[in-house]
DRENDRENLUM-333293 format. One line per 2 residues: number of its first residue (from 1); their letters; for each residue x, y, z of C-alpha. Coordinates in nm, 3 decimals, padded with zeros to 5 digits. Example, Ala and Ser with C-alpha at 12.3 -4.5 7.8 and 13.67 -1.06 7.14 Angstrom:
1 = as = 01.230:-00.450:00.780  01.367:-00.106:00.714 .
This chain:
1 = xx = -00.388:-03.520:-02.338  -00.198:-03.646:-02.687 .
3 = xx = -00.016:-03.906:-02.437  -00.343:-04.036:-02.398 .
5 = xx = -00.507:-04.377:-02.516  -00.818:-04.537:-02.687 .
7 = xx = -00.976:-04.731:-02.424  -00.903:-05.031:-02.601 .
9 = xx = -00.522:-04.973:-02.521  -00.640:-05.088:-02.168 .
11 = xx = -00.790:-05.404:-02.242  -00.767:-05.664:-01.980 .
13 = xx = -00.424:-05.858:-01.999  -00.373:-06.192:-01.910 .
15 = xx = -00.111:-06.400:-01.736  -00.014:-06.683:-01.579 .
17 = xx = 00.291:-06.696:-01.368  00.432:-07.012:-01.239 .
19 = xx = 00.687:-07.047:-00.944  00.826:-07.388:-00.819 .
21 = xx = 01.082:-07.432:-00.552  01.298:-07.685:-00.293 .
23 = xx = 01.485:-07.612:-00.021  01.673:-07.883:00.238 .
25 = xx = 01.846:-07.780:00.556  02.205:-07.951:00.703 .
27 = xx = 02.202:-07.996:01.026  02.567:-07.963:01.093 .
29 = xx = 02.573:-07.964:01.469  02.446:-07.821:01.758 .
31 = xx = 02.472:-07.492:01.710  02.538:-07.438:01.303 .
33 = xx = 02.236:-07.567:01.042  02.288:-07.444:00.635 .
35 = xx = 01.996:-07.394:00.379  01.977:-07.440:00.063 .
37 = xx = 01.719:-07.290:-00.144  01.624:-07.320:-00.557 .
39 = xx = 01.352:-07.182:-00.736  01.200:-07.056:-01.057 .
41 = xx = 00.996:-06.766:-00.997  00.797:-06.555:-01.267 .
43 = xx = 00.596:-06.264:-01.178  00.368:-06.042:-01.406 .
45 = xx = 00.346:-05.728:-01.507  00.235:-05.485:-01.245 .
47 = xx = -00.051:-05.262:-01.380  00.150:-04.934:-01.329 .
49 = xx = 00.451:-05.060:-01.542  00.218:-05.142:-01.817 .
51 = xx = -00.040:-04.839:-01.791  00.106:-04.581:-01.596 .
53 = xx = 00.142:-04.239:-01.806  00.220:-03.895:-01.649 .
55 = xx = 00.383:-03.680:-01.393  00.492:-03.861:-01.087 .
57 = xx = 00.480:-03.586:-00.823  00.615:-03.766:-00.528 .
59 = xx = 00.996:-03.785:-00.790  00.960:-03.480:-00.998 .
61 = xx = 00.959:-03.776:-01.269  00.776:-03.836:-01.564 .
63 = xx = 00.699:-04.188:-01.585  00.624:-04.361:-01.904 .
65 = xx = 00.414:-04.668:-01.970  00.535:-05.009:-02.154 .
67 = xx = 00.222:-05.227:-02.277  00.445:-05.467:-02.439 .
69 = xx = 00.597:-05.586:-02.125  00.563:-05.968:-02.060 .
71 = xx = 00.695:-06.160:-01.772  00.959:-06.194:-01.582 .
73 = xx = 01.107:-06.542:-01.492  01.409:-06.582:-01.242 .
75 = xx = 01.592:-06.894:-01.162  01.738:-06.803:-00.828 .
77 = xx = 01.954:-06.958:-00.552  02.013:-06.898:-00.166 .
79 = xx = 02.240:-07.067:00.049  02.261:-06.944:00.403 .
81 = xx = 02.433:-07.059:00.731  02.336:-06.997:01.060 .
83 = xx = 02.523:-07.032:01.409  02.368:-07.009:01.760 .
85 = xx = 02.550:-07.106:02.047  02.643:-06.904:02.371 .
87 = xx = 02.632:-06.539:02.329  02.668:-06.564:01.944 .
89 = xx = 02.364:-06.570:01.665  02.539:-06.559:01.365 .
91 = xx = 02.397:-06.568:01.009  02.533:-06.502:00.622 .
93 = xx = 02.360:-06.534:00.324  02.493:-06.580:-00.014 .
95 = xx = 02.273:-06.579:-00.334  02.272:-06.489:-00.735 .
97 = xx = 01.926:-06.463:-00.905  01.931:-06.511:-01.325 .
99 = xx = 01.633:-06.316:-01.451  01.507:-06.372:-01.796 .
101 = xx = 01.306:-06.041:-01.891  01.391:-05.858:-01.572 .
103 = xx = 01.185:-05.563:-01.559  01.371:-05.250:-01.420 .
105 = xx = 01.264:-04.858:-01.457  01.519:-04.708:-01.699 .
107 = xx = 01.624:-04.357:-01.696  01.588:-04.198:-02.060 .
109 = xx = 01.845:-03.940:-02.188  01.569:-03.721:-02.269 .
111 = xx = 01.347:-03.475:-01.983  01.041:-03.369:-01.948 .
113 = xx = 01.020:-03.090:-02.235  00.729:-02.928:-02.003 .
115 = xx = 00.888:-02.957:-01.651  01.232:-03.061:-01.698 .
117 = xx = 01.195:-03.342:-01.504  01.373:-03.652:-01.568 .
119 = xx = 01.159:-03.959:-01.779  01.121:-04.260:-01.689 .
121 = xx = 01.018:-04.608:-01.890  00.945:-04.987:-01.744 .
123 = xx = 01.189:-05.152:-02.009  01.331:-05.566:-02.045 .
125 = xx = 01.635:-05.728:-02.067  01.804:-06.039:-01.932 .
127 = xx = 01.971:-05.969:-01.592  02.152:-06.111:-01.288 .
129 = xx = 02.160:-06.031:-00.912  02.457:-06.126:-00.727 .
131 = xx = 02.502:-06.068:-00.340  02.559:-06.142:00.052 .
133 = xx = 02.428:-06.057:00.366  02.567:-06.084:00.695 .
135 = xx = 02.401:-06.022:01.071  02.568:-06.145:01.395 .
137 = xx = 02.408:-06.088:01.721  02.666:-06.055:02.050 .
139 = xx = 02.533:-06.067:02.412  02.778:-05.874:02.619 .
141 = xx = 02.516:-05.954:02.952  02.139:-05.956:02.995 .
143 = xx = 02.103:-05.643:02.910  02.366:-05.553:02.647 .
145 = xx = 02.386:-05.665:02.300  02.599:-05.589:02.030 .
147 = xx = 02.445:-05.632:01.647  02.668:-05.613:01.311 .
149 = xx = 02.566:-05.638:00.971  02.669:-05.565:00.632 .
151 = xx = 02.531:-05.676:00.270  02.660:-05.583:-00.095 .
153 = xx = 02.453:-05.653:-00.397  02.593:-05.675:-00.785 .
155 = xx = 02.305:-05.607:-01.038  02.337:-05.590:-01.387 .
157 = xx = 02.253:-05.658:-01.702  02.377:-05.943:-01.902 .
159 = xx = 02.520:-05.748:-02.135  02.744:-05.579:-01.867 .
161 = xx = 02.586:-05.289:-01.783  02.483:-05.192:-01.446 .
163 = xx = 02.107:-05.213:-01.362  01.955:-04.876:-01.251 .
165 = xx = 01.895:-04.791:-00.847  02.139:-05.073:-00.719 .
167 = xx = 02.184:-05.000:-00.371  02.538:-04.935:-00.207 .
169 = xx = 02.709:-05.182:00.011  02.654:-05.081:00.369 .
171 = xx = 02.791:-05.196:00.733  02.624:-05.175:01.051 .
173 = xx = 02.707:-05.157:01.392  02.476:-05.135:01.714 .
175 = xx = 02.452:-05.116:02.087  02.105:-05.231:02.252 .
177 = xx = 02.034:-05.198:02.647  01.714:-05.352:02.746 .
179 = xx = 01.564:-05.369:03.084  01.240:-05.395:03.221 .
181 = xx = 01.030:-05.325:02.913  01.314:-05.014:02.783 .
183 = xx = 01.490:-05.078:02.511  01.791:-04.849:02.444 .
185 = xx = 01.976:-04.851:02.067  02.231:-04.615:01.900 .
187 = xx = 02.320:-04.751:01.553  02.551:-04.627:01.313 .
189 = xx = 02.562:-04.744:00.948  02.831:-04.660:00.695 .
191 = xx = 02.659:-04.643:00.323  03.026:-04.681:00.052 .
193 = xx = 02.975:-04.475:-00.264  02.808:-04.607:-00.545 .
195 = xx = 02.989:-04.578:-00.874  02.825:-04.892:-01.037 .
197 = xx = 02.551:-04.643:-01.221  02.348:-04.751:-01.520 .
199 = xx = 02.318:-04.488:-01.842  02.236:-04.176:-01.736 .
201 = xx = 02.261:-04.279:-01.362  02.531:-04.010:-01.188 .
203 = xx = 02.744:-04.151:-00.895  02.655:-04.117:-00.502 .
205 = xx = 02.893:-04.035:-00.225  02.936:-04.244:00.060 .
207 = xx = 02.757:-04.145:00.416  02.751:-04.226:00.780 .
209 = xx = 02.384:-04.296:00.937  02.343:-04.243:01.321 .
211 = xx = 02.050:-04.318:01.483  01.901:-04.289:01.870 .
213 = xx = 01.605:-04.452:02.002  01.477:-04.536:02.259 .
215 = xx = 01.076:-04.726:02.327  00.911:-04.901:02.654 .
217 = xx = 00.710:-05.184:02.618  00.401:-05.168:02.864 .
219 = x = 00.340:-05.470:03.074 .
């Protein structure tokens, strides 16, 4: 109950986010078109990074709150090509997002002194996102399909240092069968090890996902 506030910690907050954006598509023939996308995007505070104080129970966490947090503004740009012709849908994505005041959930170097859990605190900093994405599409007939995809993401801080919870590169390969409402897939993606950690932040190993499934649609 010390962690708690006077009520007029929780005044109302105000704020008022602007985003503008363009985008313009090439059509470069037939079969291939590329995008081009700019924007500056700002988003507010969400109510739990500002307010939220206590256990969280579903990540044996303890999350802190941040009051002082104001917004976040990105300038941010996507360029993406597509290709569809014959038995091929192809499409990569290439973008890098500058945030000014990126918020991110920062792993302290102190625990939970009652539960030993690990604490948590919404904190600010200038930040930029770096990444691609790639999915192709191959019909082998009318019934088989092959799909590959892969994306990699670089986040981090201006200052150099890694943002927390970046995700791993990962690559993906599938086989669909569909026929008469079934629709077969077995999937396996490979997850690389993440070593780009932020303070505190330990390393993860790389995996292999497989998955099975199988649905029918009814007519």
């Amino acid at each position: 109950t010390t962690w708690r506030q006077e009520r007029s910690y929780y005044d109302d907050r105000d704020y008022t986010p602007v985003t503008l954006s363009a985008a313009a598509t090439w059509v470069l023939s037939d079969a291939q078109r590329l995008g081009l996308t700019l924007a500056r995007v700002q988003r507010a505070p969400e109510v739990s990074e500002l307010f939220w104080n206590g256990d969280h129970h579903a990540t044996f966490s303890f999350q802190l709150d941040n009051p002082d947090l104001d917004m976040e503004t990105a300038v941010t740009l996507d360029l993406n090509w597509m290709y569809q012709a014959g038995r091929n849908d192809i499409r990569i994505a290439v973008f890098h997002y500058r945030f000014d005041d990126y918020i991110y959930n920062d792993l302290k170097a102190f625990g939970d002194p009652f539960h030993g859990d690990d604490v948590y605190r919404h904190e600010q900093a200038d930040a930029r996102f770096t990444g691609a994405e790639l999915t192709w599409q191959h019909t082998l007939t009318d019934s088989w399909h092959v799909d590959i995809g892969a994306d990699i993401v670089e986040a981090e801080l201006v200052s150099g240092e890694s943002l927390p919870r970046t995700p791993p590169a990962s690559l993906l390969l599938a086989l669909n069968w569909e026929h008469n409402g079934w629709d077969l897939r077995a999937e396996t993606r490979a997850i690389a090890e993440q070593n780009d950690t932020a303070t505190n932040e330990g390393s993860s190993a790389g995996y292999l996902l497989a998955n099975l499934s199988a649905s029918y649609r009814m007519p």
